[in-house]
Structure formats: structure tokens, C-alpha cells
C-alpha positions in Angstrom: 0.0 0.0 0.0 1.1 3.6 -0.8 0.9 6.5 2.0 -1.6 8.6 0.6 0.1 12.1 2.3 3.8 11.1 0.8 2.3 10.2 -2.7 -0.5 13.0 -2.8 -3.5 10.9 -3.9 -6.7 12.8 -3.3 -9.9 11.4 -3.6 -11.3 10.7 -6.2 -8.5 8.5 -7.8 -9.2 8.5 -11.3 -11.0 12.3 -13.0 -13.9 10.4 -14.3 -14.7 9.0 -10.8 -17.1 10.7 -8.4 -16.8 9.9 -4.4 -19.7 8.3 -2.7 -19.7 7.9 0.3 -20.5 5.0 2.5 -24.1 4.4 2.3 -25.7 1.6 4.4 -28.0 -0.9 3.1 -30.8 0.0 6.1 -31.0 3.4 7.0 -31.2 3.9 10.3 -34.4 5.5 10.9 -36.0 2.6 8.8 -34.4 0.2 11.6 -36.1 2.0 14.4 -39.1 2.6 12.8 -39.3 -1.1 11.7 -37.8 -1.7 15.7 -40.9 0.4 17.2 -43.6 -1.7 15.2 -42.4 -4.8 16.0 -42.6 -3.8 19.4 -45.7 -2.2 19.4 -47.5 -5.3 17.2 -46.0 -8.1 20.0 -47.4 -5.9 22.8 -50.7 -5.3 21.2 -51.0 -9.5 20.6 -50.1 -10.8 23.7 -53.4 -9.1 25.3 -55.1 -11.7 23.9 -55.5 -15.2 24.1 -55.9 -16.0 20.6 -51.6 -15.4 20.0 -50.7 -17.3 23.3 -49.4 -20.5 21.1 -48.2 -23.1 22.8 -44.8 -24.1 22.0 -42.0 -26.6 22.7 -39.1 -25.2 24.4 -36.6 -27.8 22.6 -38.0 -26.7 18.7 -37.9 -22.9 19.8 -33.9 -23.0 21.2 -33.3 -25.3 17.9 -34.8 -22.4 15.7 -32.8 -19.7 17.5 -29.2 -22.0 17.6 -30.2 -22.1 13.3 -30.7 -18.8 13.0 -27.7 -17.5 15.3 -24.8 -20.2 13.4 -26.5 -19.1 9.8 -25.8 -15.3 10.6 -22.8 -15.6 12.3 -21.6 -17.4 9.4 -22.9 -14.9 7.2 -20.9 -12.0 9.3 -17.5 -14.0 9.5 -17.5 -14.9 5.5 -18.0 -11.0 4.8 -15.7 -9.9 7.5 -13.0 -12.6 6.1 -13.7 -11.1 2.1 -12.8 -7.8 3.4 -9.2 -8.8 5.5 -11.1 -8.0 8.7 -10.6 -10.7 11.5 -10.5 -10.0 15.0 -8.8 -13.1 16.0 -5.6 -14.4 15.0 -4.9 -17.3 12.9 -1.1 -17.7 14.1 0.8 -18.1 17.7 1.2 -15.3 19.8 3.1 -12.6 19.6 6.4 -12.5 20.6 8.7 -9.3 21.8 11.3 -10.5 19.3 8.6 -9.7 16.6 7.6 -6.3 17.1 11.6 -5.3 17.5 11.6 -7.0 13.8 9.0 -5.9 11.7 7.8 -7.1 9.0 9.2 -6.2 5.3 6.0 -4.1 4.1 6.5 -2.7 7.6 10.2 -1.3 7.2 9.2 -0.3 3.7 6.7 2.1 4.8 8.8 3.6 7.7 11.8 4.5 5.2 9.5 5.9 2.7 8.5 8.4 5.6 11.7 9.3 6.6 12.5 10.4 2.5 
């Protein structure tokens, strides 16, 4: 990767390109909103009888373990597409490791120094 202040890239990169910022795929106000019915709607239907289901405890925690492992595996395959994981795949860290850096590491610090 290049240091953006030593190089002088500005954003946009290319002249044809225009910057967009990040924009999410749920606005928040939409979550809240959607948040507040859902909320409102489970309230309102468990005044009255009709909605009070019974239901087996051992099918309910199976449903919620599916839905957790399917999400969570959602999450971790994005996070691992964009080089984002917060554990580490290797040993620990040693103090002999940080005293010797990495190449790209030493790379970047004399290109500062220029």
C-alpha cells in the first residue's frame, strides 16, 4: 500500500470517478421505525388469548441455535472477504517480533523518513 500524504492521492483516484460515500443498506431510521412496530404489534397481541401458542421449548432453542450459526456465518465470511478478522490465525506474539518488523512494515517507515 502507498501512504496517501507522501504520494499526494486525493480522492477521487481517477478524474472520471465521483466519491460516494459510504451508504448503508438499512437506513437507520428505517431500523427504528421497523424496531418500534415490532414492538408495538407483540405488545398489542399478547393481550389476547388467541396469539398465546403453545410451544416446545426444545424446537424454539433449535430455531434460535439455526438462526444464530447461519448469521454468524454470514458475518464471518464478509468480514473474512474484506481482511477484517479479529482473532488471530497464528501463535502469539512474541517481543522479538515487534523489534523486527515485517518487510512491508520497514518499507513504509523508510518511505516516511524520505
Amino acid at each position: 500500500q502507498v501512504d496517501p500524504e507522501v504520494v499526494g492521492g486525493v480522492l477521487p483516484v481517477h478524474e472520471g470517478e465521483e466519491f460516494r460515500p459510504f451508504e448503508r443498506r438499512l437506513p437507520e431510521f428505517q431500523f427504528w421505525l421497523s424496531a418500534q412496530q415490532a414492538v408495538v404489534i407483540s405488545l398489542f397481541m399478547s393481550c389476547f388469548e388467541v396469539f398465546d401458542l403453545p410451544v416446545f421449548w426444545p424446537i424454539l432453542l433449535a430455531y434460535f441455535c439455526v438462526l444464530f450459526f447461519l448469521t454468524m456465518k454470514q458475518q464471518i465470511k464478509h468480514m473474512i472477504k474484506y481482511n477484517y478478522v479479529p482473532w488471530a490465525r497464528g501463535g502469539k506474539k512474541k517481543y522479538g517480533d515487534i523489534a523486527n518488523p515485517p518487510v512491508a512494515m520497514k518499507q513504509s517507515s523508510t518511505a516516511l523518513e524520505i
